[in-house]
N, C-alpha and C positions, 0 to 999 in steps of 0.2 A: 209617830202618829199611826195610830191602828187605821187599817183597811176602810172599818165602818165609817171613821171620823174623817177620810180621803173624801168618801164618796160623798158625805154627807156637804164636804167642804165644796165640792163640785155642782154638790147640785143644788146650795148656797151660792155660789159666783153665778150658776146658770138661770137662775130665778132673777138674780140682782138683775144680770143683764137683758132681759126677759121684761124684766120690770121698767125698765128705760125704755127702752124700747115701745110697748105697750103706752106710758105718758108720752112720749113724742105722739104716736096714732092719734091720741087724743087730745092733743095740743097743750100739753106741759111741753117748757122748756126745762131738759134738766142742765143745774148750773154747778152741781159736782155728786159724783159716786165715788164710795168708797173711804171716804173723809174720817179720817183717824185724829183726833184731838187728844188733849190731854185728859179728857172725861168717858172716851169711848169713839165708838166706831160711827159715824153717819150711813147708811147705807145709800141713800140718794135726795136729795135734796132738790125742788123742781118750782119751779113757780108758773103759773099762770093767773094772770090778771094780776091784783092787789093782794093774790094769797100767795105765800109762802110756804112749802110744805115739805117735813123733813119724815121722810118715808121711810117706814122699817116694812125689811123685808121677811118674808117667813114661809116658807118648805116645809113640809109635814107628809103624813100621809091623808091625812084629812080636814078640812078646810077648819072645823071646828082644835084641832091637835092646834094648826097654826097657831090660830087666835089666843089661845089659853098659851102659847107660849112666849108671852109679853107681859111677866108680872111687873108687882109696881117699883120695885128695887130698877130693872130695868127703864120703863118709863120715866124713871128721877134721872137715870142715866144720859137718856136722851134729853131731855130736858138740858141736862148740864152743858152737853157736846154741843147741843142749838145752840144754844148762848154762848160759847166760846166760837163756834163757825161766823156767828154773826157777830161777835165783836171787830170779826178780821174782814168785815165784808161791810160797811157801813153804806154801801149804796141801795143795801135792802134793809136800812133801818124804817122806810115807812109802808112796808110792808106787812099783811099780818099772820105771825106765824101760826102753823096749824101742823098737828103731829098727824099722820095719816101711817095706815098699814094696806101692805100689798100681800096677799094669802094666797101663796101655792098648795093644791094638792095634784095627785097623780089623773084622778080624772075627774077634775075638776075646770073650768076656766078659770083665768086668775081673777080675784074679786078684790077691789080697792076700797076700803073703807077710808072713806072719810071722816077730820074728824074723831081719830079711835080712839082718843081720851082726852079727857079735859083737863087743861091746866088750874090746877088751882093760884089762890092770888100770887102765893110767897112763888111761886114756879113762875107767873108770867112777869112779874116783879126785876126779873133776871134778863127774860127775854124784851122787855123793853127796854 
């Protein structure tokens, strides 16, 4: 692994953990990070109330780089990983899930979109 792709990894785990942290402040419970399936990676998964929210995290240098680096190949991805986390999880079957992104940059605050894309039917089809 090149130097770039170290730091990069670093300052990916330091955002994740950054990012829990920041939901608990604000009353998310998170009820797993880091969550490796057979579809991909979960980054953190948290729920408060009756929502359900399976969070990608994202580092950049600028709040806009973030954003734009969640195409849709990736979002199917997540997609796929929620629906396998929650097959193995059926106490949060009446819960409703929601994809949310959390957006690091350097000088920025972290900003949490909710909400950051919409499932279409054959997507939520799964997660029900």
């Amino acid at each position: 692994m090149t130097q770039a792709r170290q730091n990069a990894e670093i300052r990916g785990r330091r955002a994740e953990a950054l990012s829990a942290l920041w939901l608990r402040l604000t009353g998310w419970r998170v009820l797993d990070q880091r969550v490796r399936t057979g579809a991909g990676e979960l980054d953190l998964v948290a729920r408060r109330g009756a929502v359900l929210a399976f969070i990608e995290v994202k580092h950049r240098q600028t709040l806009e780089q973030a954003r734009q680096a969640i195409p849709q190949r990736q979002q199917d991805r997540l997609v796929r990983a929620a629906s396998l986390w929650r097959s193995h999880h059926p106490e949060c079957a009446s819960l409703q899930p929601r994809f949310d992104i959390m957006l690091w940059s350097r000088r920025n605050w972290p900003r949490h979109i909710q909400g950051a894309f919409v499932l279409e039917d054959a997507s939520l089809s799964r997660l029900v």
